[in-house]
MARVOKOL-383299 format. One record per atom (N, C-alpha, C): residue in one letter; atom name; x, y, z. Coordinates in nm, 3 decimals, padded with zeros to 5 digits. Example, Ala and Ser with C-alpha at 12.3 -4.5 7.8 and 13.67 -1.06 7.14 Angstrom:
<recs>
+--------+-------+---------+---------+---------+
! residu ! atome !    east !   north !      up !
+--------+-------+---------+---------+---------+
!      a !     N !  01.319 ! -00.569 !  00.780 !
!      a !    CA !  01.230 ! -00.450 !  00.780 !
!      a !     C !  01.320 ! -00.330 !  00.780 !
!      s !     N !  01.285 ! -00.225 !  00.708 !
!      s !    CA !  01.367 ! -00.106 !  00.714 !
!      s !     C !  01.290 !  00.003 !  00.787 !
+--------+-------+---------+---------+---------+
</recs>
This chain:
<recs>
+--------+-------+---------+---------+---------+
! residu ! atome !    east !   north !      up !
+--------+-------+---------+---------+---------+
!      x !     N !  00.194 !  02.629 ! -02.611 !
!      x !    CA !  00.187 !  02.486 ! -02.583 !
!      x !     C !  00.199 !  02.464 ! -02.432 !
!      x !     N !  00.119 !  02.415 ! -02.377 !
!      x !    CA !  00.066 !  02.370 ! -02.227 !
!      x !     C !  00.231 !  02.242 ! -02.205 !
!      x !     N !  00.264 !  02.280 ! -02.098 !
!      x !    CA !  00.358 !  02.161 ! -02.077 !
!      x !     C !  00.347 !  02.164 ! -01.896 !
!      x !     N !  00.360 !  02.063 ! -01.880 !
!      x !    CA !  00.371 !  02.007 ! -01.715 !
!      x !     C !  00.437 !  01.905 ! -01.689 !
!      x !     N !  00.539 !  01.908 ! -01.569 !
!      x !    CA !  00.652 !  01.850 ! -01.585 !
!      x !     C !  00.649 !  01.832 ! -01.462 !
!      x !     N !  00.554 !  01.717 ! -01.387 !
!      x !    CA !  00.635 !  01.648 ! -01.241 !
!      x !     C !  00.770 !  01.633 ! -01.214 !
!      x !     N !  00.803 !  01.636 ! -01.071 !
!      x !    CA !  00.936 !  01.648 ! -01.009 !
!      x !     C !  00.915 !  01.581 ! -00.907 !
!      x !     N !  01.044 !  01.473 ! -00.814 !
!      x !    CA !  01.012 !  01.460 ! -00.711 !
!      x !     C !  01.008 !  01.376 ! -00.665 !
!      x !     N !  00.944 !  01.238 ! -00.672 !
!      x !    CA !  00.880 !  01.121 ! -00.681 !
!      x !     C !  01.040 !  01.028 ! -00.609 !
!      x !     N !  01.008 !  00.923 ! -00.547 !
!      x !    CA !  01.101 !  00.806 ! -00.569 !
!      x !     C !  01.045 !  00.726 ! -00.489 !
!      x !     N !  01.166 !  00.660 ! -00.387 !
!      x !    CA !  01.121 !  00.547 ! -00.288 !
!      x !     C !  01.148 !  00.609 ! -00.141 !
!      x !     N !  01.068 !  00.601 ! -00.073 !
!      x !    CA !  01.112 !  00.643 !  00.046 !
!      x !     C !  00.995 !  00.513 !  00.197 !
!      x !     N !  01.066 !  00.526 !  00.289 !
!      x !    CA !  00.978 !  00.454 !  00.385 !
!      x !     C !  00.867 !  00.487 !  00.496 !
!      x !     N !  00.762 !  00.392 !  00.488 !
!      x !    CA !  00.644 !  00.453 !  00.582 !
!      x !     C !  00.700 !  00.582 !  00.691 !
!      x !     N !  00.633 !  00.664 !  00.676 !
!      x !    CA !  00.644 !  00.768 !  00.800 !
!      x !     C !  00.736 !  00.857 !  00.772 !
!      x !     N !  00.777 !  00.865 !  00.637 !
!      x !    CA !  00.896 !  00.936 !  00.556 !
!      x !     C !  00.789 !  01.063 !  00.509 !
!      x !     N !  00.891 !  01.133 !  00.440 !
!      x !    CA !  00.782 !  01.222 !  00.329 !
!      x !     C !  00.872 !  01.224 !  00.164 !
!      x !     N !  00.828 !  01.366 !  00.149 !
!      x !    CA !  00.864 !  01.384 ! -00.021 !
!      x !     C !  00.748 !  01.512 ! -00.066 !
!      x !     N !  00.831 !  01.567 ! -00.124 !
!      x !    CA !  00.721 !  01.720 ! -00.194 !
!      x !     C !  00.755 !  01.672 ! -00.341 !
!      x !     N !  00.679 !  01.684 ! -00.380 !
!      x !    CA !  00.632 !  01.723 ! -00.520 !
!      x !     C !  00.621 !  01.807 ! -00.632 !
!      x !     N !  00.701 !  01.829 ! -00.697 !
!      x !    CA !  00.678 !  01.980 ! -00.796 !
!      x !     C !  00.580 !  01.971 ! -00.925 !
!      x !     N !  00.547 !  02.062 ! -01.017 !
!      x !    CA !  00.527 !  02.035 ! -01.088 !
!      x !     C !  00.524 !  02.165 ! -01.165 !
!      x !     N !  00.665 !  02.175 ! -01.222 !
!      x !    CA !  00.625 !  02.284 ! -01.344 !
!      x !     C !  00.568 !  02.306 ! -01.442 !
!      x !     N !  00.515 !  02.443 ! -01.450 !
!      x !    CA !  00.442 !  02.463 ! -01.588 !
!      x !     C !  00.480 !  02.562 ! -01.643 !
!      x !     N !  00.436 !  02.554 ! -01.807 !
!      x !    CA !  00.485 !  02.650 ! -01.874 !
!      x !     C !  00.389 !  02.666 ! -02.024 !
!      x !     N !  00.401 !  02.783 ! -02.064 !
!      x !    CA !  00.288 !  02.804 ! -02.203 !
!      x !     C !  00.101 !  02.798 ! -02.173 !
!      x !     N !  00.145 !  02.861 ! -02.002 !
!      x !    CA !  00.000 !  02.905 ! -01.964 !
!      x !     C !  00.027 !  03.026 ! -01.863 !
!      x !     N ! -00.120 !  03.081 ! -01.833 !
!      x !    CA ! -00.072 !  03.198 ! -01.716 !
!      x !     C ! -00.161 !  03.142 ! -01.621 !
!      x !     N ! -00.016 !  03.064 ! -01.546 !
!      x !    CA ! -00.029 !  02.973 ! -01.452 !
!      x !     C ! -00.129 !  03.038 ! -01.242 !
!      x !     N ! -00.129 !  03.182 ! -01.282 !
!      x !    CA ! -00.174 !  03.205 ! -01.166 !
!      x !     C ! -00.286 !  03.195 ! -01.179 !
!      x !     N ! -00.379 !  03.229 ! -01.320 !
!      x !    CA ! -00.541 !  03.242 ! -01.301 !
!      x !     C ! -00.605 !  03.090 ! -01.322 !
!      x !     N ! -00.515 !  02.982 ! -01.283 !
!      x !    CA ! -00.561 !  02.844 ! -01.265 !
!      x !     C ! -00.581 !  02.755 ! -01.172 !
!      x !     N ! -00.714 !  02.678 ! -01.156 !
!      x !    CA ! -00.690 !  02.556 ! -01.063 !
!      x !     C ! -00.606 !  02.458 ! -01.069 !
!      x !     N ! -00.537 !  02.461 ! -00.985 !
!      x !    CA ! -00.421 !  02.359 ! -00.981 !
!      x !     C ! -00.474 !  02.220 ! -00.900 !
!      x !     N ! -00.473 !  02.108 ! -00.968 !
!      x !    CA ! -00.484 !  02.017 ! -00.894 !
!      x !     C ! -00.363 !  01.874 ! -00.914 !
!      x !     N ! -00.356 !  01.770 ! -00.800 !
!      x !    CA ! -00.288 !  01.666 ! -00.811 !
!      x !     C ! -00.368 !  01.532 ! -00.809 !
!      x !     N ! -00.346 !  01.430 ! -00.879 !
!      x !    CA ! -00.441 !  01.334 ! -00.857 !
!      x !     C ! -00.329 !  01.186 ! -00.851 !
!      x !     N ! -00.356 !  01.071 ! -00.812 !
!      x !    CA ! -00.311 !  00.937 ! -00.854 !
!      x !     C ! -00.365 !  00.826 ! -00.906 !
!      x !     N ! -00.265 !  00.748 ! -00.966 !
!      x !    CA ! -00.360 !  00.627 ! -00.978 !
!      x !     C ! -00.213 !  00.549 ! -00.963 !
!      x !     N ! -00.241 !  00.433 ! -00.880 !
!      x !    CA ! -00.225 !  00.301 ! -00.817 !
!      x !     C ! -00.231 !  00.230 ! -00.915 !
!      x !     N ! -00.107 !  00.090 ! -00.909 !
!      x !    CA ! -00.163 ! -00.056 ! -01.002 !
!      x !     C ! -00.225 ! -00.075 ! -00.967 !
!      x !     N ! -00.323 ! -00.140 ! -01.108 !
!      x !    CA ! -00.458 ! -00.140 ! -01.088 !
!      x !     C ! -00.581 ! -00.122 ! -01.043 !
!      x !     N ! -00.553 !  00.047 ! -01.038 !
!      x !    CA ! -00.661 !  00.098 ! -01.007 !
!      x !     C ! -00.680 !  00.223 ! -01.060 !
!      x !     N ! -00.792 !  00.272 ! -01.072 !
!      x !    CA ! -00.837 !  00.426 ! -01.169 !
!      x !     C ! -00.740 !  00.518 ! -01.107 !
!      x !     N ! -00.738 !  00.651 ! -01.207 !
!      x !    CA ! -00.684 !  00.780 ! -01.127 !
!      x !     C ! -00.775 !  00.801 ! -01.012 !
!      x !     N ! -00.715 !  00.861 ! -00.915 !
!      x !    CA ! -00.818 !  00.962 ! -00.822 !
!      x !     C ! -00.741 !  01.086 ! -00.781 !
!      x !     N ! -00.850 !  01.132 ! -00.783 !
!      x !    CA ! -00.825 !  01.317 ! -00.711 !
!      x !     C ! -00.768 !  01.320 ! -00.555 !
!      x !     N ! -00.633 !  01.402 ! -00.576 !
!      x !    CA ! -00.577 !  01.399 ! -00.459 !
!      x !     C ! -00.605 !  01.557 ! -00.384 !
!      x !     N ! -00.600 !  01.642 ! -00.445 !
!      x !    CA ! -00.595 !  01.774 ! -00.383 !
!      x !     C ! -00.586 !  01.856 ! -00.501 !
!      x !     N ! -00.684 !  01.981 ! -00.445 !
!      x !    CA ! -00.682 !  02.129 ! -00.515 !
!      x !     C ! -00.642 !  02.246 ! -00.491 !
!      x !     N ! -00.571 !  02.340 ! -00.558 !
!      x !    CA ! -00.544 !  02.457 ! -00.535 !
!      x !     C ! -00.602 !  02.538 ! -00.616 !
!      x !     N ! -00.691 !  02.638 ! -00.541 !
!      x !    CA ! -00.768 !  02.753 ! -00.682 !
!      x !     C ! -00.647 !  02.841 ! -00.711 !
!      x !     N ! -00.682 !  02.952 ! -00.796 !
!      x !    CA ! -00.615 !  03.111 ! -00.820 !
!      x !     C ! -00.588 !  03.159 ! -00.707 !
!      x !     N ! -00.700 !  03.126 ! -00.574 !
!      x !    CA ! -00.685 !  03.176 ! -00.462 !
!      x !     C ! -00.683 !  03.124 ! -00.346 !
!      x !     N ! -00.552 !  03.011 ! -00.402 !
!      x !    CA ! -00.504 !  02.986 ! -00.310 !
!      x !     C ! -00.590 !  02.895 ! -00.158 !
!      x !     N ! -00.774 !  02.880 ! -00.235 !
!      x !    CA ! -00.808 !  02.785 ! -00.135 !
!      x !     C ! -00.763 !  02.658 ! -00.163 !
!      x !     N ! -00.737 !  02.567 ! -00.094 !
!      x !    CA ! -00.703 !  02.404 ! -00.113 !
!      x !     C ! -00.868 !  02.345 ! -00.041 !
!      x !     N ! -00.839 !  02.205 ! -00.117 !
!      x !    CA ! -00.883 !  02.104 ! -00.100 !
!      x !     C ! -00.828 !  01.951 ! -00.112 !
!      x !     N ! -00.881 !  01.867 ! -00.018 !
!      x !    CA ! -00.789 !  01.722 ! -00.053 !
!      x !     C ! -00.898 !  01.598 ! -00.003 !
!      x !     N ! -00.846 !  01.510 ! -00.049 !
!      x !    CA ! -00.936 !  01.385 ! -00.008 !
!      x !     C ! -00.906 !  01.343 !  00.105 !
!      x !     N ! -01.037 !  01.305 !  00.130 !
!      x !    CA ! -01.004 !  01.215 !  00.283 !
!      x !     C ! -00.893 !  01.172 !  00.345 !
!      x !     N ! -00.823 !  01.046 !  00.245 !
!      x !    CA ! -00.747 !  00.967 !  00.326 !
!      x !     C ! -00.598 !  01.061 !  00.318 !
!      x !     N ! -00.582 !  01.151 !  00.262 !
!      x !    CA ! -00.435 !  01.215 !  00.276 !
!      x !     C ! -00.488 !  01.352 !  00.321 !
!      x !     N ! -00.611 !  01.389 !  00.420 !
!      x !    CA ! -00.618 !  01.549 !  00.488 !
!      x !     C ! -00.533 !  01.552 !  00.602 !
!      x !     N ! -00.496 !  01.622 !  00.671 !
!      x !    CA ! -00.348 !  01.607 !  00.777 !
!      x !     C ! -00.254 !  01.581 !  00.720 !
!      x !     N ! -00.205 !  01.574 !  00.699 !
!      x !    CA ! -00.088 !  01.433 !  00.570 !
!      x !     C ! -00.013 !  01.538 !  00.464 !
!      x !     N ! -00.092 !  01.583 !  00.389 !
!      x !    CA ! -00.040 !  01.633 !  00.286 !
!      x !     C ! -00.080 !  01.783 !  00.253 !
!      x !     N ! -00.052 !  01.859 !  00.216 !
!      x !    CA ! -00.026 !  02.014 !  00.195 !
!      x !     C !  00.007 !  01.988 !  00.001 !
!      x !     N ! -00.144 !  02.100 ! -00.047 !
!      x !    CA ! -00.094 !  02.176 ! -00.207 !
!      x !     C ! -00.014 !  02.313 ! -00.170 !
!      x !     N !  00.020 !  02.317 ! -00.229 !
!      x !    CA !  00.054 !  02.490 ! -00.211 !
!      x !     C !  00.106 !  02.522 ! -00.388 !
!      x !     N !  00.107 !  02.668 ! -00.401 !
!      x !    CA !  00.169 !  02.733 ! -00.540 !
!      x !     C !  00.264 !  02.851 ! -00.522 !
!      x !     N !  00.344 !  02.845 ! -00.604 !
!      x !    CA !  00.420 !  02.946 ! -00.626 !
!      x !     C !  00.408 !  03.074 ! -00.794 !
!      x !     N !  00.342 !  03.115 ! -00.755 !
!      x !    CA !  00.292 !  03.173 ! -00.875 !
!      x !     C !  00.414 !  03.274 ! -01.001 !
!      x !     N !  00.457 !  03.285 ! -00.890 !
!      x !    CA !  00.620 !  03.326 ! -00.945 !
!      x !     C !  00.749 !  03.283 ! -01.040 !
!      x !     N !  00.705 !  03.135 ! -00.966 !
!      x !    CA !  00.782 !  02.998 ! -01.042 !
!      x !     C !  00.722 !  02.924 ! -01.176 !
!      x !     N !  00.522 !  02.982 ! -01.184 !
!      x !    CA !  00.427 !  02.882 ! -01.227 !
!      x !     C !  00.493 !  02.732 ! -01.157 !
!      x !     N !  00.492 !  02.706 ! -01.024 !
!      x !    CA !  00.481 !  02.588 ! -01.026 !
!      x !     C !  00.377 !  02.554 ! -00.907 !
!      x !     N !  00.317 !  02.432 ! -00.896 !
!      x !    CA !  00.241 !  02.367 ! -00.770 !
!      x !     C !  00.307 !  02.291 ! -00.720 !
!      x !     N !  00.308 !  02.243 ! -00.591 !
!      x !    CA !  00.414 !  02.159 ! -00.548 !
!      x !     C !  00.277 !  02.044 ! -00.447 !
!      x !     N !  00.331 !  01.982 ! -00.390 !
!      x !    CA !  00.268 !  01.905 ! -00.322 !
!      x !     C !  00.369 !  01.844 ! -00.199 !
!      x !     N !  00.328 !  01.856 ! -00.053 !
!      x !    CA !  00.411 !  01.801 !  00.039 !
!      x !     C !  00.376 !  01.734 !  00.094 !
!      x !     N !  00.398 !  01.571 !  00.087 !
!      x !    CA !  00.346 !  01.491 !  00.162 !
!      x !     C !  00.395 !  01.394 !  00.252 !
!      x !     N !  00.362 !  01.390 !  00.402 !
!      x !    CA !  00.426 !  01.359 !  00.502 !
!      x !     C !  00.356 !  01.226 !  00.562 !
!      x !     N !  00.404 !  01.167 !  00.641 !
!      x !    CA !  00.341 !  01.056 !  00.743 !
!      x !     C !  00.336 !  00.945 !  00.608 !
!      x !     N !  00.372 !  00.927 !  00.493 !
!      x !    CA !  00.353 !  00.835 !  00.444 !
!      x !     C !  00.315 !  00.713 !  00.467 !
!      x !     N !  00.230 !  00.663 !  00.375 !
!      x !    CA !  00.215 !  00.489 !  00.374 !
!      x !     C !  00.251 !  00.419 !  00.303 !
!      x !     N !  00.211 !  00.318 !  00.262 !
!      x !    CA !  00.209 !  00.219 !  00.149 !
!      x !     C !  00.131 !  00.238 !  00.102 !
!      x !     N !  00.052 !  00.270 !  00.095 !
!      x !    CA ! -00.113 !  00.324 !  00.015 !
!      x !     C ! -00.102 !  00.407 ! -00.087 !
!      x !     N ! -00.027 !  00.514 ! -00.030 !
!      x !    CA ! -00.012 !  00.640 ! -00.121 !
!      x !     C !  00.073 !  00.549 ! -00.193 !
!      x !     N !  00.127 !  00.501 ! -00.219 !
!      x !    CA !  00.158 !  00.438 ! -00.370 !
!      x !     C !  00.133 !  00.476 ! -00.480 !
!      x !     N !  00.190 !  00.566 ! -00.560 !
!      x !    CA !  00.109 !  00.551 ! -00.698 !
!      x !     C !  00.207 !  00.650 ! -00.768 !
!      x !     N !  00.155 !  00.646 ! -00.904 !
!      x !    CA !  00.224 !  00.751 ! -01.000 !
!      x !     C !  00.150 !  00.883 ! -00.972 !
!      x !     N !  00.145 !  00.999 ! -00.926 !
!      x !    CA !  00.097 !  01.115 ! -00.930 !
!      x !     C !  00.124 !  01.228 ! -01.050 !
!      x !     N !  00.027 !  01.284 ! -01.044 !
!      x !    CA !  00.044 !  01.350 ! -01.215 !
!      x !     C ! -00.101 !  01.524 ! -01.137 !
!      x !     N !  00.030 !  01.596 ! -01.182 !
!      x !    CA ! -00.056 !  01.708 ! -01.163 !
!      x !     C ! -00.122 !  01.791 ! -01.300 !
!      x !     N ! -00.261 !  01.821 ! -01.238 !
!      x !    CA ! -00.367 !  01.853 ! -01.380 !
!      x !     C ! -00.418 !  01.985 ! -01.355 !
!      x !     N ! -00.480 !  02.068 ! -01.508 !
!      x !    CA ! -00.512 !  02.204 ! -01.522 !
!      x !     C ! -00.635 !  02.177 ! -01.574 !
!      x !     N ! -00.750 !  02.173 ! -01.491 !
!      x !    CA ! -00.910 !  02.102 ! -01.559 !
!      x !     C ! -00.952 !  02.222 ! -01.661 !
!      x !     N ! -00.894 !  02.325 ! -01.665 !
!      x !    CA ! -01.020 !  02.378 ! -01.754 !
!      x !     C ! -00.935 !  02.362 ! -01.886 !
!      x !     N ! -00.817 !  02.361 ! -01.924 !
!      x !    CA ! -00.690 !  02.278 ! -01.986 !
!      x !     C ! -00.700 !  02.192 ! -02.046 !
!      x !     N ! -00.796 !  02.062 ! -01.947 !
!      x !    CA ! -00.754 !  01.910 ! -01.970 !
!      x !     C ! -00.617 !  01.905 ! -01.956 !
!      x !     N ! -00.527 !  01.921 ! -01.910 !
!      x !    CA ! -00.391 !  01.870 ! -01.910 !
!      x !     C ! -00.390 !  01.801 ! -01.842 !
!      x !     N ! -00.261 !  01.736 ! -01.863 !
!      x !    CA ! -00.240 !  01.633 ! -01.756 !
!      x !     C ! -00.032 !  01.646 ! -01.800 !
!      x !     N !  00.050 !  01.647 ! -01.627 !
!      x !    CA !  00.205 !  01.576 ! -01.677 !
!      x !     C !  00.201 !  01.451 ! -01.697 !
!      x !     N !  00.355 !  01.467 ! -01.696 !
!      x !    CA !  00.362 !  01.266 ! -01.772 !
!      x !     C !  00.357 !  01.201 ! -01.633 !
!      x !     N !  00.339 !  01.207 ! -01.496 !
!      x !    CA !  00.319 !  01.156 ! -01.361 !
!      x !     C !  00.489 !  01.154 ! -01.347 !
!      x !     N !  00.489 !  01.114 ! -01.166 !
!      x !    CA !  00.635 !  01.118 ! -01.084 !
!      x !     C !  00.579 !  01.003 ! -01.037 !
!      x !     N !  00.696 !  00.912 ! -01.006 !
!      x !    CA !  00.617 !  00.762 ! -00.945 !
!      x !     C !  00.652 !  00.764 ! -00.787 !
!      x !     N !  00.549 !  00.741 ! -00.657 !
!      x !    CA !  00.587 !  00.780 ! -00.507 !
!      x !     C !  00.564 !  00.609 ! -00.483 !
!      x !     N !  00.676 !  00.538 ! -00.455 !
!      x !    CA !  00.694 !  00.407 ! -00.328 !
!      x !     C !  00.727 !  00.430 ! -00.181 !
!      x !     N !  00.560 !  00.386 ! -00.130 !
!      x !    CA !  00.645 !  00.417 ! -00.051 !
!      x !     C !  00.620 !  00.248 !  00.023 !
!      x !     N !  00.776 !  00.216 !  00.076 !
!      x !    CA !  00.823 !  00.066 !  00.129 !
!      x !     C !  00.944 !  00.095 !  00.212 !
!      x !     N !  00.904 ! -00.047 !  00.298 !
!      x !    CA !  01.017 ! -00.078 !  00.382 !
!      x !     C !  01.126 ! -00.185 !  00.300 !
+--------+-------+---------+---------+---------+
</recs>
């Protein structure tokens, strides 16, 4: 049984940060793409960043500089570190295993003054 379990999340203020975990378990978490995505009130999920098996990343535009995937293959976990915050990044984040379909239950990131 596939389980994923965000970590991490709260309130913090512009220009703050916060990493992200996300354990997994009841897969063999190294031969997977790891990715993180959000979705915002009222608005769709979107794709935040990827990590392959090997360790290449990828991320969207508005959080490249900003934010770092990385994995620990040891732990099965992906983490996510994200710095310079805004108000934008707002959202519930939920890390996913596409060939899986999984999805965790999301970590919620505020970020406010």
């Amino acid at each position: 049984q596939v389980q994923l379990v965000e970590s991490g999340g709260g309130l913090v203020q512009p220009g703050g940060s916060l990493r992200l975990s996300c354990a997994t378990s009841g897969i063999i978490f190294s031969i997977y793409t790891m990715a993180w995505y959000r979705q915002a009130p009222g608005k769709q999920r979107e794709w935040v960043a990827t990590i392959t098996s090997g360790s290449s990343t990828n991320y969207t535009d508005s959080v490249k500089g900003r934010f770092t995937i990385s994995r620990d293959n040891a732990k099965n976990t992906v983490y996510l570190q994200m710095n310079s915050l805004k108000p934008e990044d707002t959202a519930v984040y939920y890390c996913y295993v596409g060939r899986l379909r999984s999805w965790g239950q999301g970590t919620q990131v505020t970020v406010s003054s």
